[in-house]
C-alpha positions in Angstrom: 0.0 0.0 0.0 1.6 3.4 -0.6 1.5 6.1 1.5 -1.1 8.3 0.0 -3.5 5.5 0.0 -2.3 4.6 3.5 -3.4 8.3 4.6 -6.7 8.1 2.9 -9.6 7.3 5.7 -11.8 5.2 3.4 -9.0 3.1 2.6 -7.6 2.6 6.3 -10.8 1.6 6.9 -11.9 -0.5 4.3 -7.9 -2.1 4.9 -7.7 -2.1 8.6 -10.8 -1.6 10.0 -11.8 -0.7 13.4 -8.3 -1.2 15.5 -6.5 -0.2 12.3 -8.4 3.4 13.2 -7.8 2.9 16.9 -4.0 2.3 15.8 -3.7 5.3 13.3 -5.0 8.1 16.1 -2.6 6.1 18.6 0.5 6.9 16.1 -0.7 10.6 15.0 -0.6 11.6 18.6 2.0 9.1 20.0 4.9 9.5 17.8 6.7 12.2 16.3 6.0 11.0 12.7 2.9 10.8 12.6 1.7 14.1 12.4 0.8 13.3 8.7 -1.9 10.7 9.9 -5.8 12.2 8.8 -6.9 12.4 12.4 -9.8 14.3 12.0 -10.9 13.0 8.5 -10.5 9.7 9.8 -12.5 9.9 12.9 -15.5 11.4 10.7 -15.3 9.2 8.1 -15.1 6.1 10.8 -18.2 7.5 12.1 -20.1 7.9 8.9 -19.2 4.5 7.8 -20.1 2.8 11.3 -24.0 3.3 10.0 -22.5 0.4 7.0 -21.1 -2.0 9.1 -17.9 -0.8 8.2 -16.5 -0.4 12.0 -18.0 -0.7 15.2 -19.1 3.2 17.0 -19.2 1.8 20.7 -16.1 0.4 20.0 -14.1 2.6 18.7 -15.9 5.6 21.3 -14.1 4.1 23.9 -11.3 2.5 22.0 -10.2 6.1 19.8 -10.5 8.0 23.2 -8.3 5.6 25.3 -5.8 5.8 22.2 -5.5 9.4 21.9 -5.1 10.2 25.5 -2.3 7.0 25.7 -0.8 8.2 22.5 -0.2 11.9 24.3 0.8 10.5 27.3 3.7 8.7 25.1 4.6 12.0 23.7 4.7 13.7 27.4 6.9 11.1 28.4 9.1 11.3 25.2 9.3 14.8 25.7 10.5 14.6 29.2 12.9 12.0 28.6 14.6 13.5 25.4 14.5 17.5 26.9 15.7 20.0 24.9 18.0 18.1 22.5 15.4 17.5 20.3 15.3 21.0 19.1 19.1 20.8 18.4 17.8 17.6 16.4 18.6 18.0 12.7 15.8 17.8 10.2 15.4 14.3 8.5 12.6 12.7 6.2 10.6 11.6 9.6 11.1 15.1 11.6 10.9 18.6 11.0 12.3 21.4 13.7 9.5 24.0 12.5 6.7 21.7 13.5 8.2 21.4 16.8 8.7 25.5 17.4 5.6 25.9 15.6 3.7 23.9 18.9 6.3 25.6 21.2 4.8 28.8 20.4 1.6 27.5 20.7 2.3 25.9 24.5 3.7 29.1 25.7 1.0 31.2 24.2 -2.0 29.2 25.9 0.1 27.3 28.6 -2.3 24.2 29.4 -5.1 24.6 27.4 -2.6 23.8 24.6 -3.5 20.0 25.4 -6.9 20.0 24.7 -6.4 23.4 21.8 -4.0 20.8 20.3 -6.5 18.1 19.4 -8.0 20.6 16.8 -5.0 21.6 15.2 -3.0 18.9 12.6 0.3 18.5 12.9 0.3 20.5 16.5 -1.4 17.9 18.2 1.4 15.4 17.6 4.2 17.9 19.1 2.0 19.6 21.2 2.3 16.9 24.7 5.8 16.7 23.3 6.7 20.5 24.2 4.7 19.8 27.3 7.0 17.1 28.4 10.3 19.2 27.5 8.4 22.3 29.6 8.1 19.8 32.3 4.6 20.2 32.8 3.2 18.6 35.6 1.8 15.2 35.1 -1.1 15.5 37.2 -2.3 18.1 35.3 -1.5 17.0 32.0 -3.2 13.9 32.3 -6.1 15.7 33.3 -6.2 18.2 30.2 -5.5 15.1 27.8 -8.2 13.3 29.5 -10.9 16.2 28.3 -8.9 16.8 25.5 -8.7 13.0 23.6 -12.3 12.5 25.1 -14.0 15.4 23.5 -11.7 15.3 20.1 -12.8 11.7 19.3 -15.9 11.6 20.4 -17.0 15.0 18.6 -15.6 13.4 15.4 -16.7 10.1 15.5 -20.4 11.3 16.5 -20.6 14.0 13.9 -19.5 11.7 11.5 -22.3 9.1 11.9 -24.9 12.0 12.3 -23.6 12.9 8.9 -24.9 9.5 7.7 -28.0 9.2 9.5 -29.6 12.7 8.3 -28.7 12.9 5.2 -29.6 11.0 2.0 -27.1 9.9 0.0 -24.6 10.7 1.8 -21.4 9.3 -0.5 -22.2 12.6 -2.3 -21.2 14.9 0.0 -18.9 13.6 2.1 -15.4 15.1 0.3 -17.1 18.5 0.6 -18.3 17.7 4.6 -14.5 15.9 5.6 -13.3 19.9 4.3 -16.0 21.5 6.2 -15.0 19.6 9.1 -11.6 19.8 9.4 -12.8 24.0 10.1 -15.1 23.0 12.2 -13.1 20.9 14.5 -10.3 23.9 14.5 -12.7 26.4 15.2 -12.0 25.9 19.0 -8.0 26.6 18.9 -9.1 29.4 15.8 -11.4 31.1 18.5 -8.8 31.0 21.8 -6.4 32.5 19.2 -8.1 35.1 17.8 -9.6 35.8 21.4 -5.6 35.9 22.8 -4.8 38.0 19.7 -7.5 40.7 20.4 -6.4 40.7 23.8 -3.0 41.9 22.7 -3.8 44.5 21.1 -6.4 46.1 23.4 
């Protein structure tokens, strides 16, 4: 399978069904590489497709949540462990020092909210628990953020998805113009506290 069929929902799920979606939001937010992962387009796809028979909703409610808070927990705790030498870390095919500074700014800009912000935003959710490991963010309240955070990220997603698919007719039409309409939607959050902050600023 190449990658751009690899990072195509309908064909992770048609390939890999339900635990290959519960895997995919494990690596997006568990590993550095895997910011390129479709985490929201996969989750409402997943959703939409449940109505089919395709995957299983209950299953993957509880199974995408308990993946995305593990898979943050994993970047905390690679964070912590590797410090500040991974922005000395030289850019490779896998890693990419902007994404990193990119969620940096983010974490210092919103301090702890950035863990639940971050679910909204590709590419920052996958660096984001990382910075909050190398800022030695307590764990108590990290856990607690990602908690909320992988909670209301998956379940949003997964549950707007397969409301998608129960309301409206013929849905195949749509759905490449919805998965676009979406992936604004589920930033709006991180959009809002930013141009909140930014209006603050200038005040």
């Amino acid at each position: 399978m190449s990658i751009s069929a690899f990072i195509n929902p309908e064909t992770i799920i048609s390939t890999l069904g339900t635990l290959g979606v519960i895997t995919i939001i494990f690596l997006e937010t568990g590993v550095f590489f895997g910011f390129f992962f479709p985490g929201d387009t996969l989750l409402f796809t997943a959703g939409y497709l449940s109505i089919h028979g395709y995957v299983s909703l209950p299953v993957l409610l509880v199974g995408a949540c308990i993946a995305a808070i593990v898979g943050d927990t994993v970047g905390y705790a690679f964070g912590k462990k590797i410090g500040p030498a991974l922005f000395t870390k030289e850019n490779s095919v896998l890693f990419d020092k902007k994404h990193i500074l990119r969620a940096q700014s983010f974490y210092e800009l919103y301090g702890k909210k950035t863990i639940i912000l971050a679910r909204f935003l590709p590419i920052i959710r996958t660096f984001a628990p990382i910075v909050a490991g190398v800022g030695n963010m307590k764990y108590r309240t990290f856990i607690t953020y990602n908690v909320i955070g992988g909670c209301l990220w998956t379940w949003l997603m997964l549950l707007l998805g397969y409301g998608f698919g129960s309301v409206i007719p013929n849905p195949d039409r749509y759905i490449i113009p919805v998965i676009i309409v979406i992936m604004l939607v589920s930033a709006a959050p991180a959009l809002r506290e930013i141009f909140k902050k930014r209006k603050d600023i200038h005040r």
